[in-house]
PDB file with one MODEL, atoms N, CA, C and O in Angstrom:
MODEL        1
ATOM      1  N   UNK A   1     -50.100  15.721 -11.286  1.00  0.00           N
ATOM      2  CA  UNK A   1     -49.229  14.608 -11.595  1.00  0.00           C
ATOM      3  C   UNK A   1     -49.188  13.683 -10.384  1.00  0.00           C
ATOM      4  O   UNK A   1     -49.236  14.137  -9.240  1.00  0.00           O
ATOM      5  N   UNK A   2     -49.090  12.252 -10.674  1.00  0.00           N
ATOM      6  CA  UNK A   2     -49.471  11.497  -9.850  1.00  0.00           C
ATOM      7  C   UNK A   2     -47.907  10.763  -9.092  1.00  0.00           C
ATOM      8  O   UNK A   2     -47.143  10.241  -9.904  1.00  0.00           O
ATOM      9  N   UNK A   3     -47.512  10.745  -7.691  1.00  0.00           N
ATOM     10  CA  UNK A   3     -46.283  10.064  -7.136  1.00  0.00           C
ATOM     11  C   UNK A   3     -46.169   8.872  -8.005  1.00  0.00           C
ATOM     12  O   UNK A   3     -47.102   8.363  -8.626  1.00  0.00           O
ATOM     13  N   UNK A   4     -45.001   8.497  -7.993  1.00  0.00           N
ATOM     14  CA  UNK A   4     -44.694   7.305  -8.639  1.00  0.00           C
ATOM     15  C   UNK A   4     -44.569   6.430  -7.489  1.00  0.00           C
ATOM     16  O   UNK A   4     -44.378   6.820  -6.337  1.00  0.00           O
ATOM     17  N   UNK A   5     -44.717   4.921  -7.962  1.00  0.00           N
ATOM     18  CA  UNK A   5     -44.724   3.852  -6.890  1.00  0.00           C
ATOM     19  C   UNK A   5     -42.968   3.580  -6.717  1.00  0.00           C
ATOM     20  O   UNK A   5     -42.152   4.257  -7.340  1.00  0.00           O
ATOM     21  N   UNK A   6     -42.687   2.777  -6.024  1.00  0.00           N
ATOM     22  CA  UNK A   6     -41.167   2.399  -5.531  1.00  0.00           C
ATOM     23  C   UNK A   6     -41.259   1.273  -6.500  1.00  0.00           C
ATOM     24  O   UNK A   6     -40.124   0.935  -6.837  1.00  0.00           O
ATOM     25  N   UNK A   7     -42.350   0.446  -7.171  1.00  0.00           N
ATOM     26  CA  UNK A   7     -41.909  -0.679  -7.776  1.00  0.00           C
ATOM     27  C   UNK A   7     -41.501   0.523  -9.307  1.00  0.00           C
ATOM     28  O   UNK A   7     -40.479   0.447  -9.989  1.00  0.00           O
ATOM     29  N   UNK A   8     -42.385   1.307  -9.452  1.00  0.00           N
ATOM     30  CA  UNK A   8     -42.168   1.842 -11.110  1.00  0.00           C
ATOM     31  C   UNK A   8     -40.451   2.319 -10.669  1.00  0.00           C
ATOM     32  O   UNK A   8     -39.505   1.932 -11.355  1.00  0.00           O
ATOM     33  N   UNK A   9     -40.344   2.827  -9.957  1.00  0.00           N
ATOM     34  CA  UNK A   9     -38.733   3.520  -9.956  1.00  0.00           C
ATOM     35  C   UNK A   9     -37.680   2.546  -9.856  1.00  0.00           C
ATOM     36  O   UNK A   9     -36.525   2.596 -10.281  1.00  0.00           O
ATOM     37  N   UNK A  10     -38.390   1.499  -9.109  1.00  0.00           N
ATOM     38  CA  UNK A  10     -37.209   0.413  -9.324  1.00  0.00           C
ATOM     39  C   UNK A  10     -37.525  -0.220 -11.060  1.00  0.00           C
ATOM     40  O   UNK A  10     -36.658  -0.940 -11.556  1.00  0.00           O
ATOM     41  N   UNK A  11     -38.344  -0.004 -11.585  1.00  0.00           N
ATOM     42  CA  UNK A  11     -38.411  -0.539 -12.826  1.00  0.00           C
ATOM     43  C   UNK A  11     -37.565   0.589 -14.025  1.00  0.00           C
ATOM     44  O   UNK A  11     -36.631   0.435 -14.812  1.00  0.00           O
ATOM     45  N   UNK A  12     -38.313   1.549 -13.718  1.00  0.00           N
ATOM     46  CA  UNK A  12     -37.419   2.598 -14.651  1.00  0.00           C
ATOM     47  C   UNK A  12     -35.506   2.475 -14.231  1.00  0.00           C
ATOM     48  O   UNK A  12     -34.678   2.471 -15.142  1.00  0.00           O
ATOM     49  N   UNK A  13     -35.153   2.398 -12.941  1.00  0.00           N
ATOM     50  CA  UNK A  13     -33.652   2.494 -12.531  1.00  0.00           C
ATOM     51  C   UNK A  13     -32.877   1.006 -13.553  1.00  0.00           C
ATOM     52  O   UNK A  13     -31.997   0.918 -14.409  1.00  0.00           O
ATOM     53  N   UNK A  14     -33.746   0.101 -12.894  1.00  0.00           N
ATOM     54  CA  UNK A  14     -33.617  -1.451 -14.041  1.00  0.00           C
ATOM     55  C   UNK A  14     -33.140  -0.859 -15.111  1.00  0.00           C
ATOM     56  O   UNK A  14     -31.944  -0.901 -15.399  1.00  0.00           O
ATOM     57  N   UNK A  15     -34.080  -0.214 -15.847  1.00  0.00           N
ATOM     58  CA  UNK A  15     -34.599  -0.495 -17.589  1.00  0.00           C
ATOM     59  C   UNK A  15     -33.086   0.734 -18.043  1.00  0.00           C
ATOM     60  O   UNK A  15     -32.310   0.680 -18.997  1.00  0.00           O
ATOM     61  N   UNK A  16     -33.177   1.772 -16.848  1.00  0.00           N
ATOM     62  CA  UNK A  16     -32.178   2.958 -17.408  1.00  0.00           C
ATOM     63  C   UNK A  16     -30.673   2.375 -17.326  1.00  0.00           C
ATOM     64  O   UNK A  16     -29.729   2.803 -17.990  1.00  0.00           O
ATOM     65  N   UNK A  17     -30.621   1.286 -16.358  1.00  0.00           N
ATOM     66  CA  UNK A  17     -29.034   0.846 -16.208  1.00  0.00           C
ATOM     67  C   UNK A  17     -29.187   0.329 -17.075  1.00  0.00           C
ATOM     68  O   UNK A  17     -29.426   1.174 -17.938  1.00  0.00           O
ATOM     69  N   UNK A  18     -29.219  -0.871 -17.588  1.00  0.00           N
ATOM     70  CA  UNK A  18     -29.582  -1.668 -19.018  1.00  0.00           C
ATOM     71  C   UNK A  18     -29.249  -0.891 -19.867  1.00  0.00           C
ATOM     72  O   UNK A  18     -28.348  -1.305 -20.597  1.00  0.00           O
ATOM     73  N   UNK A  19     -29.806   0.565 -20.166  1.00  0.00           N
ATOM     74  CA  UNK A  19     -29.656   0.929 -21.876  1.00  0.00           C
ATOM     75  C   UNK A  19     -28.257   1.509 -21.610  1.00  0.00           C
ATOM     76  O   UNK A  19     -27.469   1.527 -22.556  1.00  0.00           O
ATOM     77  N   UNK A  20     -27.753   2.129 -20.043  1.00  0.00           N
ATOM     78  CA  UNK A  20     -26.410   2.730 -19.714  1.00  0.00           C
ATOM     79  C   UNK A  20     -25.552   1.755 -20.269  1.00  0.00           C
ATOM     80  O   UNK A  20     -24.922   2.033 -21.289  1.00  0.00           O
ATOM     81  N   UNK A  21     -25.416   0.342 -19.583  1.00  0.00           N
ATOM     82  CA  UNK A  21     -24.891  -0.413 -20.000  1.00  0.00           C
ATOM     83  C   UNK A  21     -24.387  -1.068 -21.805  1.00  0.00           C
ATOM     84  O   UNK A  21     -23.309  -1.347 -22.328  1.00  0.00           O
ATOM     85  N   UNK A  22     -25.736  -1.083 -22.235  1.00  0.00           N
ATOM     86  CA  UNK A  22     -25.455  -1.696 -23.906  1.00  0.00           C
ATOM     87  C   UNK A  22     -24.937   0.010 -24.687  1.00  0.00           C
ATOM     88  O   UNK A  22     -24.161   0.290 -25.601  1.00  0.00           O
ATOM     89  N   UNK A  23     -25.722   0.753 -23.879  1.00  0.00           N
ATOM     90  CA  UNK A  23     -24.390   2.296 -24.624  1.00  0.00           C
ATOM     91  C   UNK A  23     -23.070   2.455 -24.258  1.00  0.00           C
ATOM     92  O   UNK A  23     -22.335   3.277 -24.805  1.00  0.00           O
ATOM     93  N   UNK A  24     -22.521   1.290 -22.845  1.00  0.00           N
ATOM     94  CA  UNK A  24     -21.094   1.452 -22.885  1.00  0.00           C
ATOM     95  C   UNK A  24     -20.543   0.080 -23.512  1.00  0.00           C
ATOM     96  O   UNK A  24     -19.390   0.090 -23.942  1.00  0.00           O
ATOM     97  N   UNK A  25     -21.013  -0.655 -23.560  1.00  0.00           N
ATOM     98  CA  UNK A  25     -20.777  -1.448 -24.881  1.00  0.00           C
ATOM     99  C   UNK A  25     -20.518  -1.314 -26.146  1.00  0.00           C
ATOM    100  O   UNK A  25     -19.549  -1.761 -26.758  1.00  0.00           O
ATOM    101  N   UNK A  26     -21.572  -0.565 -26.618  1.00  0.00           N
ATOM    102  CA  UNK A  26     -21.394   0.038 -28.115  1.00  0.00           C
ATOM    103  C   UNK A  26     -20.005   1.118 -28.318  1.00  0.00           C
ATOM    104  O   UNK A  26     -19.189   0.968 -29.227  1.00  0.00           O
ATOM    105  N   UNK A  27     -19.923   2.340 -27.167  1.00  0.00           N
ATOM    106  CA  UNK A  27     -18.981   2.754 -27.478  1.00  0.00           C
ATOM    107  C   UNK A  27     -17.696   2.210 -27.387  1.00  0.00           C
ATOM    108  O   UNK A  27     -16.745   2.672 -28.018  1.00  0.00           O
ATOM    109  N   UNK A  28     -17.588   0.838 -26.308  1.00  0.00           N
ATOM    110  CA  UNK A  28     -16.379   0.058 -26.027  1.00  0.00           C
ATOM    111  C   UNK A  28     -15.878  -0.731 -27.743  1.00  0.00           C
ATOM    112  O   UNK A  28     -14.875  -0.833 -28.449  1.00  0.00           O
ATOM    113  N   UNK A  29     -17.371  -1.152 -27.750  1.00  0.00           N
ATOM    114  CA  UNK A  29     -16.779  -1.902 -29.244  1.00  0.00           C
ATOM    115  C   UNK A  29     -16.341  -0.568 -30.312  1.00  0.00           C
ATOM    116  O   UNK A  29     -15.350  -0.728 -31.025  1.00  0.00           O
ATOM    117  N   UNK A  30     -17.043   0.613 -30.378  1.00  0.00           N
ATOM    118  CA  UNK A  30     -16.538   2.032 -31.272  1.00  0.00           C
ATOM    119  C   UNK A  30     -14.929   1.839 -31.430  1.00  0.00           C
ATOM    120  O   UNK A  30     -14.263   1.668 -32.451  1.00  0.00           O
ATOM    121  N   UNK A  31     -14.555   1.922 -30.138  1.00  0.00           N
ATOM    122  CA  UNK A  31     -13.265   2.498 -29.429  1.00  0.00           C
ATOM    123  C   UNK A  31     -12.214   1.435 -29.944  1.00  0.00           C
ATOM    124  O   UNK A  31     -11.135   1.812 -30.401  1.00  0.00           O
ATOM    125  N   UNK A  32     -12.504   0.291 -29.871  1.00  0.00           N
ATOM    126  CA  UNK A  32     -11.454  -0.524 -29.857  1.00  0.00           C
ATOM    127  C   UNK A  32     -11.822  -1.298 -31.814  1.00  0.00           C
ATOM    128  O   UNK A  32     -11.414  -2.374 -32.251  1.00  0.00           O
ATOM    129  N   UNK A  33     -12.598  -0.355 -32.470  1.00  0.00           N
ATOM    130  CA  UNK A  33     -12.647  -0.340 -33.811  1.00  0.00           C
ATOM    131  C   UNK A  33     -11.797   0.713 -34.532  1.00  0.00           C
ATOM    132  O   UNK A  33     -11.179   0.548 -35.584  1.00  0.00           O
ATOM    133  N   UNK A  34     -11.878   1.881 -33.747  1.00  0.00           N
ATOM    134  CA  UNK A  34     -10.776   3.139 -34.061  1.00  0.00           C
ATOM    135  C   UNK A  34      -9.956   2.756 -33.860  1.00  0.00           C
ATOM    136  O   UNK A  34      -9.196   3.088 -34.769  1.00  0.00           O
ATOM    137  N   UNK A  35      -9.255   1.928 -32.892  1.00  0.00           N
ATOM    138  CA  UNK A  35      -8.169   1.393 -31.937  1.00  0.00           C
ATOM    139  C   UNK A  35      -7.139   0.769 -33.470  1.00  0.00           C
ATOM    140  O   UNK A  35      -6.006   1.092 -33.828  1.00  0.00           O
ATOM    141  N   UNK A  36      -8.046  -0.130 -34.025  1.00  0.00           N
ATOM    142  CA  UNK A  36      -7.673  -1.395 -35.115  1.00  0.00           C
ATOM    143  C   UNK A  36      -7.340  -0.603 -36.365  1.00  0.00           C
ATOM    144  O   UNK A  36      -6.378  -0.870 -37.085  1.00  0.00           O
ATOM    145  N   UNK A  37      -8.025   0.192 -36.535  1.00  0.00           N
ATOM    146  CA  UNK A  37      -8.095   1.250 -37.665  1.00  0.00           C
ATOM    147  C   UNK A  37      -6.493   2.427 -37.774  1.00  0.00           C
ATOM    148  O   UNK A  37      -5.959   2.786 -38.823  1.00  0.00           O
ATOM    149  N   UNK A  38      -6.157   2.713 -36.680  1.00  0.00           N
ATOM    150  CA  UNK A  38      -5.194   3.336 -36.290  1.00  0.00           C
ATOM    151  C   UNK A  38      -4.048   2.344 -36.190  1.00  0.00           C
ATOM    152  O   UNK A  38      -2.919   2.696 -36.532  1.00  0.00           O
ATOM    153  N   UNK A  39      -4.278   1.165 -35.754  1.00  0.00           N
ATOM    154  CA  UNK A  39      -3.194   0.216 -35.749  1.00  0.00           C
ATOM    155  C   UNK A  39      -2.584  -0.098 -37.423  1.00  0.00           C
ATOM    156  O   UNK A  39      -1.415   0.047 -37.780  1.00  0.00           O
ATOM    157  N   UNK A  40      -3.697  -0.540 -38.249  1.00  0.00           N
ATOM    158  CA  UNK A  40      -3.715  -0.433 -39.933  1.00  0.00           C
ATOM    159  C   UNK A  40      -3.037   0.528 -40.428  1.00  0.00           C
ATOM    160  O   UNK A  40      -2.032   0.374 -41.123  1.00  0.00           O
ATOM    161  N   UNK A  41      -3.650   1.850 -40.034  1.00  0.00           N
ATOM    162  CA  UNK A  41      -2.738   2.904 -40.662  1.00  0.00           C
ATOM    163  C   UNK A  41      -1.213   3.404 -40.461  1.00  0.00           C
ATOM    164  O   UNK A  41      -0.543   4.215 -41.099  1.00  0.00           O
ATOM    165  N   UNK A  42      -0.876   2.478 -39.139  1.00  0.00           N
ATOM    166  CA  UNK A  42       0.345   3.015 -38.670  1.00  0.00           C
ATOM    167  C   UNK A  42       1.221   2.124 -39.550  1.00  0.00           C
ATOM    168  O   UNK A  42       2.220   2.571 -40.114  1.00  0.00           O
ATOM    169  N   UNK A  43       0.682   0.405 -39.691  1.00  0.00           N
ATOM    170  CA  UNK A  43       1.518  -0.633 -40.469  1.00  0.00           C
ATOM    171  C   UNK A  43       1.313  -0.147 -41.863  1.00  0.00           C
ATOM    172  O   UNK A  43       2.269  -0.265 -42.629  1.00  0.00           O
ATOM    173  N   UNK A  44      -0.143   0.550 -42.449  1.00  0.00           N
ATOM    174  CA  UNK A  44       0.510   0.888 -43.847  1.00  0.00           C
ATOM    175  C   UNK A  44       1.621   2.074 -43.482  1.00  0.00           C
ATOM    176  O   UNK A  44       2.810   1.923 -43.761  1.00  0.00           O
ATOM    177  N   UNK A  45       1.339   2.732 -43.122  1.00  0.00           N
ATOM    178  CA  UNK A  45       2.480   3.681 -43.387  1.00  0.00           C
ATOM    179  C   UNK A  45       4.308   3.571 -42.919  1.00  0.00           C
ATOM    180  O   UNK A  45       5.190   4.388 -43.186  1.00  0.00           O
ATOM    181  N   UNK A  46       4.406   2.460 -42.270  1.00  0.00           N
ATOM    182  CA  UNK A  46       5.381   1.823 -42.073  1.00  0.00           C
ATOM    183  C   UNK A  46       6.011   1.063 -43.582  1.00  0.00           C
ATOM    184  O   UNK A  46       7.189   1.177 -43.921  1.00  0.00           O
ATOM    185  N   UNK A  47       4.893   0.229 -44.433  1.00  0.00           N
ATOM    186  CA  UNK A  47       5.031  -0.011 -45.681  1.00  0.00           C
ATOM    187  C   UNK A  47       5.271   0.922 -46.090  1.00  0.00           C
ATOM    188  O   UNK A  47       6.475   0.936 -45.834  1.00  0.00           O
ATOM    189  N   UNK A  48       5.015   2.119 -46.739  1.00  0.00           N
ATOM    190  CA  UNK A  48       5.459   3.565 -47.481  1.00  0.00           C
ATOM    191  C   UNK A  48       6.440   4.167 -47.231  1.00  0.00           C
ATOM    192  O   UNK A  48       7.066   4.612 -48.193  1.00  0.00           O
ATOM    193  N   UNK A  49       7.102   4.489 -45.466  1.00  0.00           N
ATOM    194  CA  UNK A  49       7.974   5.026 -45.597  1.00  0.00           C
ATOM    195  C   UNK A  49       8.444   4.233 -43.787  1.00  0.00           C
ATOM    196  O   UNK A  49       7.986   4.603 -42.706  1.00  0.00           O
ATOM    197  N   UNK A  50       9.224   3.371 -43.974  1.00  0.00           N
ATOM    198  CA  UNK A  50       9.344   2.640 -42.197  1.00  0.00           C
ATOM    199  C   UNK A  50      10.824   4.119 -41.459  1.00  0.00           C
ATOM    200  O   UNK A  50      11.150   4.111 -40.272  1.00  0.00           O
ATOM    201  N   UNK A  51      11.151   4.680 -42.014  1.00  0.00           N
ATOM    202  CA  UNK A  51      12.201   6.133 -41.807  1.00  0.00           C
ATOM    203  C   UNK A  51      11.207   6.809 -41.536  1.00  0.00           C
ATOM    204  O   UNK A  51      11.661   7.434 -40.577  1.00  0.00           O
ATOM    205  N   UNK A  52      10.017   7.218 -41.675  1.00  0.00           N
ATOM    206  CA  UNK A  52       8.749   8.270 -40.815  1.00  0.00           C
ATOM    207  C   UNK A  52       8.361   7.761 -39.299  1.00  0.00           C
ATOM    208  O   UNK A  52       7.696   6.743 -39.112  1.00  0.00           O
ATOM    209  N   UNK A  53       8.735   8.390 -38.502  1.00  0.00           N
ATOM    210  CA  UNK A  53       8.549   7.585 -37.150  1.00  0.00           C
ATOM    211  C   UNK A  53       6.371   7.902 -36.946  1.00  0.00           C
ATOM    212  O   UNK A  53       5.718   8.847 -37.386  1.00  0.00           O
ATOM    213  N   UNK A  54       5.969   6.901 -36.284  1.00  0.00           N
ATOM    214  CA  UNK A  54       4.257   7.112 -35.893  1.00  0.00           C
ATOM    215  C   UNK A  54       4.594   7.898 -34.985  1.00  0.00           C
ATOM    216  O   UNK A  54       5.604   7.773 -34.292  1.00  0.00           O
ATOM    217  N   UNK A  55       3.518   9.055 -34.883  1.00  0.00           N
ATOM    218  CA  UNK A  55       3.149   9.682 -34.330  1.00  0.00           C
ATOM    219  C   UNK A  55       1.802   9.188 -33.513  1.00  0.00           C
ATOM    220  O   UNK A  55       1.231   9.960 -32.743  1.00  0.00           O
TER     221      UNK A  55
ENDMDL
END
């Protein structure tokens, strides 16, 4: 197996932060979709019974 050059490792470190990055994106946008989803369910259930405190 052959050493790698300093330009390929600086290219792979590039390319690996990049995909780190748009995967903490994706889960940021996940998170704050559960976030909205949980917010919904707390106001319906406020409609059904507003005497049930959210948990």
């Amino acid at each position: 197996m052959s050493k790698a050059e300093p330009e390929d490792l600086e290219e792979l470190s590039a390319a690996l932060l990049e995909v780190q990055r748009e995967t903490s994106r994706r889960n940021a946008a996940r998170i704050r979709s559960y976030a909205d989803t949980i917010r919904e369910a707390d106001w319906l259930a406020d409609q059904i019974d507003p005497e049930v405190p959210n948990v």
